[in-house]
N, C-alpha and C positions, 0 to 999 in steps of 0.2 A: 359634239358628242357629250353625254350623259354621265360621268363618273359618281355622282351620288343620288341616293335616292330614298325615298319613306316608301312603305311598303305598310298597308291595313289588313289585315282580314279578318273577316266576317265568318261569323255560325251561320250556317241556311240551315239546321236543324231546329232553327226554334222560328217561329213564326214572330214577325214584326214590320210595320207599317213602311213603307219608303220612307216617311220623314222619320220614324226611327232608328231606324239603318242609317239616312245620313247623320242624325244625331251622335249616333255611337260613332261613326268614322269619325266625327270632327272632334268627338273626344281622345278617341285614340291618334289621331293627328299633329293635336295642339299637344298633348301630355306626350307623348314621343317625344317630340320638335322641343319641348322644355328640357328634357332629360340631357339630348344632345347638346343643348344649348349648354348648358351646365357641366355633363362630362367629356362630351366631344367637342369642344369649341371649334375647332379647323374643321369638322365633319359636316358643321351645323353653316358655320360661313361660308362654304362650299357652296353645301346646295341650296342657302340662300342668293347666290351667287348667280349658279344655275337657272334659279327658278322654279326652284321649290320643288323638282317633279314626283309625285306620290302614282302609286299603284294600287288599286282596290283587288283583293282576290277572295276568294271564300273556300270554306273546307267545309264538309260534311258533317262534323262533331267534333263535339268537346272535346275530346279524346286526340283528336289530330292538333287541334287549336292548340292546345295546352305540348304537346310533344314541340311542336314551331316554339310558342314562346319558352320554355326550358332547354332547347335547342341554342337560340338567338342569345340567353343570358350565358350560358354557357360561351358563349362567342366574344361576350362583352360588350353585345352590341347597346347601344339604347333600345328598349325594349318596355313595351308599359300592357300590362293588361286591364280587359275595362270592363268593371262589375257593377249593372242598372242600379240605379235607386229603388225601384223598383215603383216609381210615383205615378204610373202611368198603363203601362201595357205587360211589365214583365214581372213575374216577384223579384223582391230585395234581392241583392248580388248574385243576380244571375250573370256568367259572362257571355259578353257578346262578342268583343271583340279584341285583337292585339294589333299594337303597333309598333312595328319594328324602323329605327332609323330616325332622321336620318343616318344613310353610314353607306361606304362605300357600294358600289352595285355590286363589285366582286365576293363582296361580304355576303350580301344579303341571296344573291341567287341561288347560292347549292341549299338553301333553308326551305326558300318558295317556290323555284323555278318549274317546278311540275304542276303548279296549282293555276287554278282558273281564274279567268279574270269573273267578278261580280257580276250575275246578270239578275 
C-alpha cells in the first residue's frame, strides 16, 4: 500500500499537443519532486522508496487550477505552479499546470480527489 504520492494537473481549457502536455507534466513533476526534496525530506524519501507513484488529473479552468494550487500551499504541501515559455505553442506564461507533492496521500486527496484522471 501507497502512503505517498505526486499528484499533476492539467488545464483542458487551453489547447496543446500530447507532447506538450507531457512536457508540462514532467515539468511540474521534477520541480515538485525538488521542492519536496528540499523541504519535505522524509516525504520525498518515502516516495522515492515507494516508487515514485504520480497521478495525472485535469480541471476545466484556470480558475479551479489555481483555487487547488492556493489550496495545497495553504496546506504546506510542496506545491509548484508551471508557466510556458511560451517558445512553442502557447504565449509567455501561460499556466498549464500544478504539481502538488510529493506528500502524504492523506494530504493530497481532500485537494484532488473529486477530479478526473487525464484523458
Amino acid at each position: 500500500m501507497f502512503k505517498y504520492k505526486q499528484v499533476i494537473i492539467v488545464r483542458k481549457d487551453i489547447e496543446m499537443s500530447i507532447g506538450k502536455i507531457a512536457a508540462q507534466v514532467a515539468h511540474a513533476a521534477v520541480s515538485a519532486a525538488e521542492i519536496a526534496r528540499k523541504t519535505k525530506r522524509k516525504w520525498y524519501k518515502e516516495w522515492i522508496a515507494e516508487g515514485q507513484r504520480k497521478i495525472v488529473l485535469e480541471v476545466e479552468s484556470i480558475n479551479e487550477l489555481l483555487k487547488i494550487y492556493d489550496l495545497a500551499r495553504e496546506k504546506n504541501l510542496p506545491v509548484v505552479l508551471i508557466k510556458d515559455m511560451g517558445l512553442t505553442e502557447l504565449p509567455p506564461e501561460t499556466i498549464t499546470t500544478v504539481g502538488i507533492g510529493p506528500a502524504p496521500e492523506n494530504m493530497i486527496n481532500p485537494l484532488t480527489g473529486k477530479l478526473k484522471l487525464l484523458k
